[in-house]
N, C-alpha and C positions, 0 to 999 in steps of 0.2 A: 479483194484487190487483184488475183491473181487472174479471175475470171472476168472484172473490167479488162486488165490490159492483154490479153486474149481476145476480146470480144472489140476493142478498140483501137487498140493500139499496136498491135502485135509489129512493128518496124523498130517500139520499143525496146523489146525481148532480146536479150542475150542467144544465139545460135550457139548449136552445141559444140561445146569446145572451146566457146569462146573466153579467155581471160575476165577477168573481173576486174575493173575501173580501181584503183586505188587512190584516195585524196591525198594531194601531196602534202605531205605534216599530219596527218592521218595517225595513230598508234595502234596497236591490236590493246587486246583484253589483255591477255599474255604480260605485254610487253610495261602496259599501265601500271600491274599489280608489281613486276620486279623493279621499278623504281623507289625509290625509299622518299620518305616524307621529309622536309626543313622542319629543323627543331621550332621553328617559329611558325608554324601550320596550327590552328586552332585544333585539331584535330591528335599533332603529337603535343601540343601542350594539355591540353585534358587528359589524356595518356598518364604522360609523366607526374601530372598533379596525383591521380587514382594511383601509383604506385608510391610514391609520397604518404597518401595515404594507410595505403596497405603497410607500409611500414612504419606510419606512429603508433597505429589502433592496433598493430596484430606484433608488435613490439621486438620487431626483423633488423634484426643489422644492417647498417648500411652495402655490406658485402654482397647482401642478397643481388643487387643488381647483376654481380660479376658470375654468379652461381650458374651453372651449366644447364641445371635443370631448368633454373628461373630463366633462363633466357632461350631454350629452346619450347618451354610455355609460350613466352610472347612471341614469337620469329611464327610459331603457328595460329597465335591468334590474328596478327597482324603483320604479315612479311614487311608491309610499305615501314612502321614503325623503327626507329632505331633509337636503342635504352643508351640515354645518358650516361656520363661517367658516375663511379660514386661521387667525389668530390662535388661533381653539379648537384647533386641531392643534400649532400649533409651543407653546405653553402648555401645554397639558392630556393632549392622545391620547399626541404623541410624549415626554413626560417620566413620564406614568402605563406606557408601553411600557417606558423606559426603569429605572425603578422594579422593574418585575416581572421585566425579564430579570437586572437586576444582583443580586436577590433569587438567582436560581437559579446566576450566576456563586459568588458568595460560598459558597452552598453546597457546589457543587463544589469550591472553594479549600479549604475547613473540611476535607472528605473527602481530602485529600488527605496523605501522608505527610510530602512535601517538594516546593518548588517553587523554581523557576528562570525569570527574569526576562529580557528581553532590552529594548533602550530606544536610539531614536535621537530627532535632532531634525531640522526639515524647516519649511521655508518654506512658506505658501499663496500664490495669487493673490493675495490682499490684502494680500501682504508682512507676514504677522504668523507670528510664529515658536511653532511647538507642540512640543513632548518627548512622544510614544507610549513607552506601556510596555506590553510582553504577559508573561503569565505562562501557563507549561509546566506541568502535571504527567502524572503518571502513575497511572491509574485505578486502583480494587482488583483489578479487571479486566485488569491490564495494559494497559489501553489509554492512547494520548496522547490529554491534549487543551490547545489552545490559548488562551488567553483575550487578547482585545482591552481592557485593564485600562481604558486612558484616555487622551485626547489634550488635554493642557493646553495653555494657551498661556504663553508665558516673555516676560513683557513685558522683563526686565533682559537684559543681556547673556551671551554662553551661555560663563559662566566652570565651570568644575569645583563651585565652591560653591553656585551657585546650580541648577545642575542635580541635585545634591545634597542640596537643601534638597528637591527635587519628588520626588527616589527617596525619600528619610526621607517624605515625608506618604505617597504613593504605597503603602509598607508599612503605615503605623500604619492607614490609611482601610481596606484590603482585606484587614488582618489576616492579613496572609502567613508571619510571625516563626515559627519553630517550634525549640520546645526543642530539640532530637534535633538537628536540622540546620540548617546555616549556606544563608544563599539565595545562591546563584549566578548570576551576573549576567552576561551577554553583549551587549560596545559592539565598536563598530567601535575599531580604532587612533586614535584621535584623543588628545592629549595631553589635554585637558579631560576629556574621558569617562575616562579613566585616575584625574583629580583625582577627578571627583565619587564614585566608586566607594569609591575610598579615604576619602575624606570621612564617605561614606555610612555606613562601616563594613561593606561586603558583600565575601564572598568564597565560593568564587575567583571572581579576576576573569578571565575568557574572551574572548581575543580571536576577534574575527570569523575565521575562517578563507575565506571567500569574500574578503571585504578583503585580507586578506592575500596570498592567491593572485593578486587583481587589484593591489598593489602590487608584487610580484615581478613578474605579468606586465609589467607597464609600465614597469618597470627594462629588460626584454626589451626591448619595442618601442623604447623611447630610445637605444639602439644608431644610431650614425649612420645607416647604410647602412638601416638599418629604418627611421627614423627619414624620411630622405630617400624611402626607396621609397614606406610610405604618404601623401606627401605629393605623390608624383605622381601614385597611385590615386585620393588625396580628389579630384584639381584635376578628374580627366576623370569621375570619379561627379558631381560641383558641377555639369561645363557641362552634360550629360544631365537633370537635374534642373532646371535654371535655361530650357533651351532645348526647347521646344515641338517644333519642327521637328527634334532633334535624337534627341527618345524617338520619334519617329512613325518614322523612318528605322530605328533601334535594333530596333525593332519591328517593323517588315519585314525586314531581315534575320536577326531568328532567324526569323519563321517561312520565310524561305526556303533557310537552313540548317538547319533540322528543330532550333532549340537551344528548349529550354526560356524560355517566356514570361516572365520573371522582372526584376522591377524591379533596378536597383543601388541598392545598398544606401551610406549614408552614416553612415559611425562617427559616434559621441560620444567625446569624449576622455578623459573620465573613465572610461567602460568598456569595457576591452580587450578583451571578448570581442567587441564590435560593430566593432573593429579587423578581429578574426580573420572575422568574417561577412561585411565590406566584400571583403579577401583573396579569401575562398571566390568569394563571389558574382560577383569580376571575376575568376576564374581561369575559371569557369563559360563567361561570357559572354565570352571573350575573344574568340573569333575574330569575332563579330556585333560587337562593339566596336569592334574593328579595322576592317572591313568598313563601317562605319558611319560612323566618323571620315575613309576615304578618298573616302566618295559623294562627290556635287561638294555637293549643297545643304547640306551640314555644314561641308564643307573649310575654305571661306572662312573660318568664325565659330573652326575649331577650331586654327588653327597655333599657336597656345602651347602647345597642348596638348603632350605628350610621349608617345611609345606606349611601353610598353613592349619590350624587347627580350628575345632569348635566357634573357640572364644574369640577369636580368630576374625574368622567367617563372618560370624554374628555384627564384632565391630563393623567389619567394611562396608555391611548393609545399611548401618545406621549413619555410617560418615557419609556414603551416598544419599542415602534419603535427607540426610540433613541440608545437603551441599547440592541440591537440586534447585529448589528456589533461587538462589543464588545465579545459577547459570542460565536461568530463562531469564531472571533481571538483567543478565547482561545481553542476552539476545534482543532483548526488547529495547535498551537501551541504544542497541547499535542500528538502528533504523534510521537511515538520511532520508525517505518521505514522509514522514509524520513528527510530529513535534515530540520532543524527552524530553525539553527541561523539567515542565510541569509533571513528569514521573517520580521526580527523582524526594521529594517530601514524600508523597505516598511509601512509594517503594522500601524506602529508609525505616517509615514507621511500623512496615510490616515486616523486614524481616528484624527492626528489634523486635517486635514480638514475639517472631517465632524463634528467634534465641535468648528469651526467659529462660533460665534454665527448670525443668520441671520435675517434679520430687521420681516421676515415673522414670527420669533420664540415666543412663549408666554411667559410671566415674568417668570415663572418655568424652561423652555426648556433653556432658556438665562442665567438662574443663573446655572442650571446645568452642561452646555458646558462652561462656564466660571469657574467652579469648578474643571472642568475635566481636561479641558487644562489647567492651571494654575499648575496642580501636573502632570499632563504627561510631560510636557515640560521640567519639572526641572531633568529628569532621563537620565540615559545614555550618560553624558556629557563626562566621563573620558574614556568609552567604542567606544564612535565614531565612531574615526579612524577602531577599530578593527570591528566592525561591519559592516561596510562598505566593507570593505575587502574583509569580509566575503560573503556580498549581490554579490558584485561584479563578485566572484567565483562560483557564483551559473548562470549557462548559463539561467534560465528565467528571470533575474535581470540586464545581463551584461551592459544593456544599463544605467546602473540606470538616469531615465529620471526626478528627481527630483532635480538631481545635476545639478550647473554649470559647461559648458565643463571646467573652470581651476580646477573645484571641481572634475570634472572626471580622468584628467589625476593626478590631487594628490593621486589621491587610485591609479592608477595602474603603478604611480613612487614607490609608498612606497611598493608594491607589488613585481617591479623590483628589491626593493634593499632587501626584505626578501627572495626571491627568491637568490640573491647571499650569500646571509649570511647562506641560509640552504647548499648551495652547498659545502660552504668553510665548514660546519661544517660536511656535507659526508666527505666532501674530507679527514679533520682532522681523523674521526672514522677510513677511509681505512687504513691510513696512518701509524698509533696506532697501527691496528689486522696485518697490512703487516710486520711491528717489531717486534710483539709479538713473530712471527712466523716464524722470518728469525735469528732462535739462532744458527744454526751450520754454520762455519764460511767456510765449504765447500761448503754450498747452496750460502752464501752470493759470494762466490769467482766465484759462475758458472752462477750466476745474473750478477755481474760484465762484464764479458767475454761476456755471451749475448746479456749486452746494451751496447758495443762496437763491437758485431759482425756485420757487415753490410749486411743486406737482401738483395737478387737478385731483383732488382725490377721488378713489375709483368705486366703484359702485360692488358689494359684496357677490364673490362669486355666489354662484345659484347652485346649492345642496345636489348630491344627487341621490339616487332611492335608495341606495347602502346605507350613506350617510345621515336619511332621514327616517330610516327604520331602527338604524342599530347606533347612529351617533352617541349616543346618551352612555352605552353600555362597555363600547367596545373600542372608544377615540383614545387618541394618549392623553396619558394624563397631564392635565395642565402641569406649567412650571409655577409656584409659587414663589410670592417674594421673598419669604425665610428659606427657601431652597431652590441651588444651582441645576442647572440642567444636568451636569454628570451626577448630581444627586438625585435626580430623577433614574436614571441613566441604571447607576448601580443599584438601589431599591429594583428598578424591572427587573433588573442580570439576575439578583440574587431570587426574586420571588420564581424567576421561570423554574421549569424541571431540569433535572442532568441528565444528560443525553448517555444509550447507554455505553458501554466502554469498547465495542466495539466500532463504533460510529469514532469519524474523521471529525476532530476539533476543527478544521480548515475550513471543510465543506460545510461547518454548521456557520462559522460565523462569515463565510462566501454568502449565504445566504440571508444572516440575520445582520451584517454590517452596517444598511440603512437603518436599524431601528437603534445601532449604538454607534452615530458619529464621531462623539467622544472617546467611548470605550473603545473601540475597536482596530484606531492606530496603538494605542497603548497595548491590547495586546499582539499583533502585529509585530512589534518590537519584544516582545516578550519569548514568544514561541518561538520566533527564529531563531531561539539560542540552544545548539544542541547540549544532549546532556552529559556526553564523553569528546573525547578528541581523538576518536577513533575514524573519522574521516582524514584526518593527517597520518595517521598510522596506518590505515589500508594503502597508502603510495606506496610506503615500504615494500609491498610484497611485489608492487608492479615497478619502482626501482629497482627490484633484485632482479627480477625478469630482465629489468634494460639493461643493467650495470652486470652483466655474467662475465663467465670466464671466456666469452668470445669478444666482447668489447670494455674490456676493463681497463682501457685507457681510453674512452669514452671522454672527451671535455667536459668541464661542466656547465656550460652552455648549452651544449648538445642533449648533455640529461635532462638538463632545465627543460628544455623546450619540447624533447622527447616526451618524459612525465606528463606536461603539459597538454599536450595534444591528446595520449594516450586516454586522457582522461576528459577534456572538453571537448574532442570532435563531435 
């Protein structure tokens, strides 16, 4: 350009020295960038939404905005930007967030066949009591998904009725009710949650299986001799923990027995498996323990202490090794992408097995598998039937090989006749929206006409070379007149193979759903239902996170919605 107007134009060209033309209303670059942006600029509203964000999913006080740091961050990512008040955020961003993502829950919920509930209650910092409820389904996709419904707060006391009263709105608000099928609902053992259930009108009702596992285990541990021995583990992990000079010593001898760096561990009482990790971790650590309690600059502080001995030792490896199954059934059980209910029949029969007590077992080991099975046995009586069901539908279980063959075909007669009772209750729903919608009484007169006009009948489609090589061998099997199509149905389910245990129930029957129209909303409905109600119980940990000692007068609105996000964004 510069050697066009040189070669052309040069009358064009600035002479030297000469001033440069300025547009009047013109602004420099300068001058553009230190102007600040209106809150109502597409550009500061996506801002302010992203830090909205930043503080449900990363679980930020609303303070952050005011924070020095936080805001000499944005001032250099964006000088033109200017960060709202708090109040604009805990009012407007994070309830307009809130708005939009429940907008997208509810849809999900709508799309859904059938859904299954789970709901505990839990204390904050601020001593104020909330009820979480999450609801399960099962995509068209076959996929799970989990929803963080709501975390109210229970100002009354947490009686069966009044927890009851929050499952009844809890339903009518998030329009979960569905013709075709009953909602299923999973609480921990609590005799209240047993009331409000019942109250509610929900079924079935599903106990926790992780609970439960941890009451039987705890039946275990209260065994004297158990009972006594962790209580000499707690005393020597307490003085390690309370004594300075005592971890630093701890600490030099493993590393000069080559033993793994490894802090000890201090159970909680209410969960056994941090019993079993306390166990582990002092079996680990024994001999740097030992070694450590005889130095001298311990000795003195430690003579109450007790070491243990031989017989001792011995026991702890055996209440470990016993109380290991046990803790992978609860890891297993705590999976929100794969289906548990159908685990929880298997799981049950195998560890009664493994606490038979056996003539090889030592007085402890014997008292403790007699503790154990004596309180596992007693659960799940009323649930059974439905559990089974459930194992049943799940294709790595179909054989269930613990049942007698007349115990086999009674799950998949009662399956047969749930299976008709859901069709009758489609058929009912069509039936209803086909009236709703047949109001003018010319449509109704040209329906008429139609189911008496008689069709040309058509001419049989023409075979093609699959069908005429292998039709004979390989087509479904007719339906015969002494039998139903779901009795077609379950004879295939039951004759196929079981897929094996590490294979996805979801993706098997994603893919095999066309050949069990029937079967396969039934189990649909089935699997959605988890097998703990540890999806309500992991809120807890990201309520403590919201609810701390920097916003412990937090509304409960604000929780609510916090929670919420924190967990559906």
């Amino acid at each position: 350009m510069m050697c066009h107007l040189q070669r052309h134009h040069k009358d064009k060209l600035l002479q030297p020295g000469a001033k440069k033309r300025v547009i009047e209303g013109q602004s420099s670059i300068q001058r553009s960038f230190a102007s600040t942006w209106s809150q109502s600029s597409a550009k500061a509203q996506e801002i302010t939404r992203c830090i909205g964000v930043f503080i449900a999913k990363d679980m930020r006080p609303f303070s952050v905005v005011d924070n020095v740091g936080f805001c000499e961050l944005v001032k250099v990512l964006e000088p033109r930007y200017h960060i709202p008040s708090r109040p604009h955020f805990s009012q407007q961003v994070i309830p307009a967030l809130y708005n939009e993502v429940k907008a997208n829950v509810t849809d999900g919920l709508k799309k859904a066949e059938s859904v299954a509930i789970t709901t505990d209650g839990w204390t904050s910092r601020a001593v104020q009591s909330y009820i979480t409820v999450t609801a399960h389904v099962i995509t068209t996709e076959w996929e799970m998904k989990s929803f963080v419904l709501q975390t109210r707060p229970l100002f009354e006391s947490h009686t069966g009725t009044n927890i009851a009263d929050v499952l009844k709105a809890t339903i009518q608000e998030w329009e979960l009710e569905r013709s075709a099928h009953s909602i299923a609902v999973v609480t921990d053992n609590a005799r209240n949650m047993i009331v409000a259930v019942r109250e509610a009108g929900l079924s079935p009702h599903i106990k926790c299986f992780a609970h439960t596992l941890n009451l039987a285990s705890q039946a275990g541990l209260h065994v004297p001799r158990v009972s006594r021995l962790l209580g000499r583990v707690r005393k020597v992990v307490a003085f390690f923990h309370r004594s300075t000079t005592a971890t630093a010593v701890l600490a030099a001898k493993q590393k000069m027995l080559e033993i793994a760096s490894h802090k000890l561990i201090m159970d909680v009482v209410t969960r056994w498996n941090s019993s079993m990790d306390m166990l582990e971790r002092y079996l680990e650590q024994q001999a740097a323990i030992t070694a450590a309690l005889l130095s001298t600059e311990v000795r003195k502080n430690a003579r109450e202490l007790d070491t243990m001995d031989s017989a001792d030792i011995s026991d702890a490896e055996e209440i470990v090794n016993l109380l290991k199954p046990l803790k992978k059934a609860t890891t297993v059980l705590s999976d929100e992408k794969s289906p548990t209910l159908s685990l929880i029949v298997p799981l049950k029969a195998m560890i009664e097995q493994s606490m038979t007590p056996d003539e090889k077992d030592s007085t402890t080991i014997a008292n403790m598998k007699t503790a154990i099975l004596q309180n596992l046995s007693s659960r799940f009586t009323e649930e059974q039937d439905y559990l089974l069901e459930g194992t049943a539908l799940d294709p790595r279980f179909r054989s269930l090989p613990h049942l007698l063959p007349e115990q086999r075909e009674e799950v998949f007669h009662r399956l047969k006749n749930k299976s008709n009772q859901l069709q009758q209750a489609v058929t009912v729903k069509q039936t209803k929206e086909a009236g709703a919608s047949d109001g003018d009484p010319a449509d109704a007169a040209d329906q008429r006409d139609t189911a008496h006009r008689v069709e040309p009948e058509q001419p049989p489609s023409k075979k093609t070379a699959l069908e005429e090589l292998f039709g004979a061998t390989f087509s479904e099997p007719p339906v015969t007149q002494s039998q139903s199509r779901i009795e077609v149905e379950i004879d295939l389910y039951k004759k196929d193979t079981s897929i094996p245990l590490t294979s996805c129930p979801l993706k098997w029957w994603k893919e095999n759903a066309h050949m069990y129209p029937l079967l396969s909303p039934l189990a649909k409905a089935y699997l959605t239902v988890p097998a703990t109600s540890v999806p309500s119980e992991r809120v807890f940990s990201t309520a403590g996170d919201i609810v701390n000692a920097q916003r412990s007068q937090l509304l409960p609105e604000n929780v609510d919605m916090l929670v919420f996000l924190q967990k559906n964004l």
